[in-house]
N, C-alpha and C positions, 0 to 999 in steps of 0.2 A: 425462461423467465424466472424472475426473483422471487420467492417465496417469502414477501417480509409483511408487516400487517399492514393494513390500507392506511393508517397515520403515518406512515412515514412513507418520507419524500425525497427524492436526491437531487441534489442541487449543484451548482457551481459552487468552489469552494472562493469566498473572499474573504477583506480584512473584515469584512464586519464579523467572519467568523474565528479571528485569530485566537483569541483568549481560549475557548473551548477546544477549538485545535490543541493549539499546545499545551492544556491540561490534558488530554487525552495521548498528545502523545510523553507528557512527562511522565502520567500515571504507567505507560505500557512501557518506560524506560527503567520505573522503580520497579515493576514485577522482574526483570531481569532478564527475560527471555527472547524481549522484541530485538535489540543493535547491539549495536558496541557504544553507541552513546552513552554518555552521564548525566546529560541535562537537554533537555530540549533547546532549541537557539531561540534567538529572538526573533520577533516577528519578520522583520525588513530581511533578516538572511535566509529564513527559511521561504516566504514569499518570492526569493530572487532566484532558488534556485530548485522552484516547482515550475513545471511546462502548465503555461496561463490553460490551456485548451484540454486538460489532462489530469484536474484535480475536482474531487468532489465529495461533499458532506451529506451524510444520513440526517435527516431532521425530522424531530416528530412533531407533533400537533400542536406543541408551540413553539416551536421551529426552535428549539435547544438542539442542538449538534450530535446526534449519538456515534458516528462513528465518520472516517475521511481515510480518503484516498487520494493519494501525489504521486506523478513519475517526474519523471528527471532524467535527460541527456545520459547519455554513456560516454560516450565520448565526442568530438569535435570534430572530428576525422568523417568525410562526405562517405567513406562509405559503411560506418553505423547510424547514418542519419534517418533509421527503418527502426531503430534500438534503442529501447526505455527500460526505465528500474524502475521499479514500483515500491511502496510502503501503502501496507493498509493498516489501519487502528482503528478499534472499537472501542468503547468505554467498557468499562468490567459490569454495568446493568444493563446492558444492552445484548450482551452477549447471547446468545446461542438463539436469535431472532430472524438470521437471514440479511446481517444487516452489511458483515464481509462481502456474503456472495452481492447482493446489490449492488456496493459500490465496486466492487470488480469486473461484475459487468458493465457499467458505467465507463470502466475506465477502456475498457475492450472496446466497446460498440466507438469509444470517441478518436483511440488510437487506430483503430482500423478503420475510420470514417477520414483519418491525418493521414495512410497508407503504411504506419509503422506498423512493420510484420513480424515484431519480436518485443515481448515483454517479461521481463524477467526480474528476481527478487534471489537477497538470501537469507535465507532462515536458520534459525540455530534450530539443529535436529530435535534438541528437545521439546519446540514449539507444534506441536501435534497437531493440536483445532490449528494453527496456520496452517502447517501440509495440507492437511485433510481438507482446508475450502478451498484452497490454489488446485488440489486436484481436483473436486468439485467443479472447478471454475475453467476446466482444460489445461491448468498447466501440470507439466513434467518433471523429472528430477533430471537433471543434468549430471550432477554427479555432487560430490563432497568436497569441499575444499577442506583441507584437516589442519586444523593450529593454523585458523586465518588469521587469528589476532587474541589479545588478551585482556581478558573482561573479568573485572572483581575479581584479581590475581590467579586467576586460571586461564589453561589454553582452552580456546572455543572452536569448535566444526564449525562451516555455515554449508546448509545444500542449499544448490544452486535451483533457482527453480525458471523455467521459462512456458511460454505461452507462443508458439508460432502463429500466426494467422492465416485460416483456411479463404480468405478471400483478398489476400492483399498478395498479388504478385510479383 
């Protein structure tokens, strides 16, 4: 169970929540350590290519948005259709509240309630508090991809991280 304080609530993430969304996830693109993105997309693209049944928002007791979780398809191919990518984002004042581990379980209990038996993320190694709640939360390191890509003219790692499901056979 979630360790977060009793005002906050997790919820379905919708467009009524788009704005804060994507302030939260621009802010966690200007710290530099979240993607390889530059800018957050617009609402209609980032909305189209989150799983409806698999995204969800931290809110607190006036229901402002502190932090969201989205998976997204792997591939197309019938047989990763068990197979989700995740993105979590917290706001930078909400931080260190329990607010990650919540919505990761959220996203757990809703993708093992769909039968998908594999969830996974990558992270640039330097992202710490991210490893540290993903293993909090059951996931694993897979391994390192080295020089996946290149981010504010440097090569970037990302580990791989994944989450098997102990009850989805």
């Amino acid at each position: 169970m979630s360790k977060t304080s009793p005002a906050v609530r997790i919820a379905p993430l919708t467009g009524a929540h788009a704005e804060e969304v994507l302030a939260i996830y621009q802010a966690g693109i200007d710290e530099g350590d979240a993607t390889f993105e530059t800018v957050a997309p617009a609402w209609r693209e980032f909305d189209a290519a989150k799983l409806p049944g698999h995204r969800f928002v931290a809110l607190d007791e006036d229901a402002s948005v502190l932090g969201w979780v989205a998976a997204t398809t792997v591939s197309d191919r019938r047989a990763y259709a068990g197979v989700v990518e995740h993105s979590v984002y917290v706001g930078a004042a909400a931080r260190g509240r329990g607010i990650a581990s919540a919505l990761l379980e959220a996203l757990v209990n809703s993708t093992e309630g769909a039968g998908i038996w594999t969830v996974q993320s990558g992270i640039f190694p330097e992202n710490t508090a991210s490893l540290a709640v993903h293993r909090r939360a059951g996931f694993r390191v897979v391994g390192t991809r080295e020089r996946m890509g290149r981010h504010r003219g440097r090569w970037r790692d990302v580990v791989l991280v994944e989450r098997r499901s102990p009850v989805v056979a």
